[in-house]
C-alpha positions, 0 to 999 in steps of 0.5 A: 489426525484431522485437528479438531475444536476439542484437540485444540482446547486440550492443546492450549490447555483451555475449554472449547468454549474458549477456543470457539469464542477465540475465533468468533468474539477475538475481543472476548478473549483475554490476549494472551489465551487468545495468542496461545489459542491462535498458536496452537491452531496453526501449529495442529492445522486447524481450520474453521468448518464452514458451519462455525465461519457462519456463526460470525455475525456478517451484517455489520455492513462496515469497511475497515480502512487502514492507510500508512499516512493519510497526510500524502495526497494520494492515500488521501484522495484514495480513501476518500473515494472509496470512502464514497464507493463503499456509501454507494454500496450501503456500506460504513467505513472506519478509516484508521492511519496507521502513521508508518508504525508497525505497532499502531498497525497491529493495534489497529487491526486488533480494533477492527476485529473487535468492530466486526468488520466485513471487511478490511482494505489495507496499505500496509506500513512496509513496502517490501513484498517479503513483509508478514504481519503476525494478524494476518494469520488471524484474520485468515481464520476469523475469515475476514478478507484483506485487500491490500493497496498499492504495498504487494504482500506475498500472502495467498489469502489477500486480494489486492489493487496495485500500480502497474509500477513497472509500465510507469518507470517505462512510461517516465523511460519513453518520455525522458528519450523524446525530450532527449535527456542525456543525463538523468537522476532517480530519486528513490523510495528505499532499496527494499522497496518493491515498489521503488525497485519496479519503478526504477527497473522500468525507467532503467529498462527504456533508458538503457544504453539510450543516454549518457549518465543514469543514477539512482539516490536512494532516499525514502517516501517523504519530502525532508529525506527526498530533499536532503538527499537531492541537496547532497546531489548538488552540493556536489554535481551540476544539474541533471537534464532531468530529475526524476521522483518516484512518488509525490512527496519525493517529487515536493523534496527535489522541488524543495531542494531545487528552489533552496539552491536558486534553481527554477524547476522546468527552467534550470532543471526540468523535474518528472514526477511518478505520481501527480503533484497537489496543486503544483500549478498554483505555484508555477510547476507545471511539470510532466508526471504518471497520473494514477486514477484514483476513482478506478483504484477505489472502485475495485477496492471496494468491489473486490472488498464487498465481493469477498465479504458476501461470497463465500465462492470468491477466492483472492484475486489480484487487480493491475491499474495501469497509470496515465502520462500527463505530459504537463 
């Protein structure tokens, strides 16, 4: 039998009023019914008919933003320009930093909810594409669409705006062979990084069997650990030919470490960055580097965003921004 309002109510052991609120006013529900509710539904395979989706109010005309650290340039830069698409389109936004933590993601979302959002564009906190979310399955049936940025998630229901990493690891390939480096060393983002893993794939793609030494240090997206870990290197192993970061902040740790052991950058070591490095210039770094263009990124967001809020016909779709050398 076809799950209805009043199966789920008897189900969940609450009125139908209850389950109707649980799906229109989440934040009118007391947390736990509205768990049990939730549950019950997707268990029973309940769908919302399009008649009660379009009781929601949808005139908030309000973006929710959820970036993982808005202390790293790029989400930083990101969010500000779609901060500014999203204005030309006569839309609020609330900009929220989840700080890498699942359990401020998850309050997070509970709060846009609650705000009534149009919308909401989302970096999550993992970068491993197997992550699933526990909200997502809420959102679905408040028919509140997610754009995911830059972190790909396995989830049918999301759009999403990604880097073509792969094409960058071979961009960063093909430069490294006409400078003619021979050895070469990859500092990483973590194993289970999709992003890292495509990254690293495409620079060992064009690098195969093309030089003499290719190795990957796995560290994380932050500067302490990519430096850390670039000191352990070269406590131990001469210089590479190059070094190669595979985001911004892991770029900044090798730097770090470099000038730490008396190494000049693009003297002593020569550095390429997937991902352009604040203001490196300033201090006498002007190193080669896949630019990400940013304004492109927010554009699409943003459209992709107001497109899904407005438009009941427009199923989830993907876009693919491709990054540009900066031969520095």
């Amino acid at each position: 039998m076809k799950a209805t309002l009043s199966s789920v109510a008897a189900q969940s052991n609450v009125s139908k009023i209850t389950v109707s609120r649980a799906f229109s006013h989440p934040d009118k529900v007391h947390p736990e019914t509205l768990k049990r509710v939730l549950e019950t539904a997707s268990e029973m395979g309940y769908v919302v008919n399009t008649a009660a989706r379009n009781l929601r109010a949808r005139d908030s005309k309000t973006i929710g933003i959820v970036n993982p650290d808005m202390g790293n340039p790029f989400f930083g830069g990101l969010t500000r320009m779609m901060t500014l698409e999203a204005e030309k389109a006569g839309y609020d936004t609330l900009i929220f930093d989840s700080r890498e933590s699942q359990e401020h993601e998850n309050r997070i979302i509970d709060k846009l909810i609650g705000y009534n959002v149009d919308a909401i564009v989302l970096s999550v906190i993992s970068s491993d594409r197997n992550y699933q979310p526990a909200y997502m399955a809420q959102l679905e049936a408040l028919n509140i669409p997610v754009i995911l940025v830059d972190r790909e998630l396995d989830i049918s229901s999301c759009s999403g705006v990604y880097i073509d990493n792969l094409d960058c690891g071979l961009q960063a390939g093909r430069y490294l062979l006409d400078r003619k480096a021979q050895r070469v060393v990859v500092v990483s983002g973590p194993e289970d990084s999709n992003v890292a893993r495509e990254r690293v794939t495409g620079l060992s793609a064009a690098l195969a069997g093309k030089v003499a030494s290719f190795e990957v240090l796995y560290a994380d997206f932050y500067m302490d650990i990519a430096a850390s870990i670039t000191s352990d290197y070269l406590q131990n192993n001469p210089p590479p030919d190059f070094f190669v970061g595979c985001n911004n902040q892991i770029s900044l740790g090798i730097i770090k470490s470099c000038i730490d052991r008396q190494l000049q950058p693009m003297k002593d070591v020569s550095l390429f960055s997937i991902d352009e490095v604040s203001h490196a210039a300033i201090y006498g770094f002007n190193f080669p580097c896949i630019s990400h263009d940013l304004h492109e990124m927010a554009w699409q967001v943003i459209n992709l965003a107001i497109r899904r809020a407005t438009e009941s016909d427009i199923k989830p779709g993907k876009v693919i921004v491709r990054g540009k050398m900066l031969a520095g």
